[in-house]
C-alpha positions in Angstrom: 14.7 6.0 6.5 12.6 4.6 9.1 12.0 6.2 12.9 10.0 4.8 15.7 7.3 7.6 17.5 9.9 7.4 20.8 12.7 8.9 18.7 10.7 11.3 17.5 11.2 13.3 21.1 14.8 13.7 20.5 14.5 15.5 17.3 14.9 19.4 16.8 11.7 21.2 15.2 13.3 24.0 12.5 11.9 26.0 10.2 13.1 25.3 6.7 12.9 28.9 5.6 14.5 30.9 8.2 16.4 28.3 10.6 13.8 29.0 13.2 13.8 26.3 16.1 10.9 25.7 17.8 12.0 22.8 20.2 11.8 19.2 20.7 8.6 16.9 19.5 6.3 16.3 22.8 3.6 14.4 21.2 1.6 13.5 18.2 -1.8 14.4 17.5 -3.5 11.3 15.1 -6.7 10.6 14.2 -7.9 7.4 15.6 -10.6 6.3 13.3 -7.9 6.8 10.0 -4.6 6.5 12.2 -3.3 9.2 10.1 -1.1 11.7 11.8 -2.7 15.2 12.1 0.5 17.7 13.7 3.8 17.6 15.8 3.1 18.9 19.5 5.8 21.0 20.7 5.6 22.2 24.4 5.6 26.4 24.7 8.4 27.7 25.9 8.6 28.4 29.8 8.1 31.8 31.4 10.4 33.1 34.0 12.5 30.1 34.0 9.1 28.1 34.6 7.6 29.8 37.4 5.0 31.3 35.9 4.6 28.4 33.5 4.1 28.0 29.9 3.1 29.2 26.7 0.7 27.5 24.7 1.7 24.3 23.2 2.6 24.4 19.8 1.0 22.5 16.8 2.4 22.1 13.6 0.1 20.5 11.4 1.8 17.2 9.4 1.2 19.0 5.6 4.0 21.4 7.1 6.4 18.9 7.8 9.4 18.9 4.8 11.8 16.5 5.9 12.9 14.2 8.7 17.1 14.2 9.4 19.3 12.2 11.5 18.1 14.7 14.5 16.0 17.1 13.1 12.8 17.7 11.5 12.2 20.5 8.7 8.8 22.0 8.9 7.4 25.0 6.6 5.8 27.3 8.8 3.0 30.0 7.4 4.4 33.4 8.1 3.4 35.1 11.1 2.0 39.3 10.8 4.1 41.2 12.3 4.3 42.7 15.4 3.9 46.4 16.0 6.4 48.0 18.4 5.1 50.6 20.7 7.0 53.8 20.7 
C-alpha cells in the first residue's frame, strides 16, 4: 500500500498492545543528509481545553511503527513505570 506524507495527518496513532491512542500524525522528523525518516510527531494533548496550552509533543521513533491501515497507524510503544498515587 502506498500513502503520500499529507495523508499521513489523517491517520490515528494506536498502540498495538493495549489500544492506546495517542492522536493524529502532526509531522515527521527525517534526517536530511540520508532522507530516512527518524519518528511520527504527535502534538500533546491541550490543557484546560487549551488555555493553558499544551503538553509536550510526542515522538515516536519509526523502529516503533508496526503497521500502516486504511486510517490508522500501529506503533509499539516501550512501557511506561508506573505512577505512584499519593495517599
Amino acid at each position: 500500500m502506498r500513502t503520500r506524507i499529507a495523508e499521513l495527518r489523517w491517520k490515528e496513532v494506536v498502540d498495538v498492545q493495549n489500544g492506546s491512542r495517542f492522536g493524529y500524525v502532526e509531522d515527521l522528523e527525517v534526517d536530511l543528509e540520508s532522507g530516512q525518516v527518524r519518528a511520527l510527531v504527535l502534538p500533546g494533548r491541550r490543557r484546560l481545553f487549551g488555555l493553558l496550552g499544551r503538553e509536550e509533543d510526542r515522538y515516536i521513533p519509526w523502529d516503533r511503527v508496526r503497521r500502516f491501515g486504511e486510517d490508522i497507524i500501529l506503533v509499539e510503544q516501550e512501557p511506561r513505570p508506573a505512577r505512584r498515587r499519593r495517599t
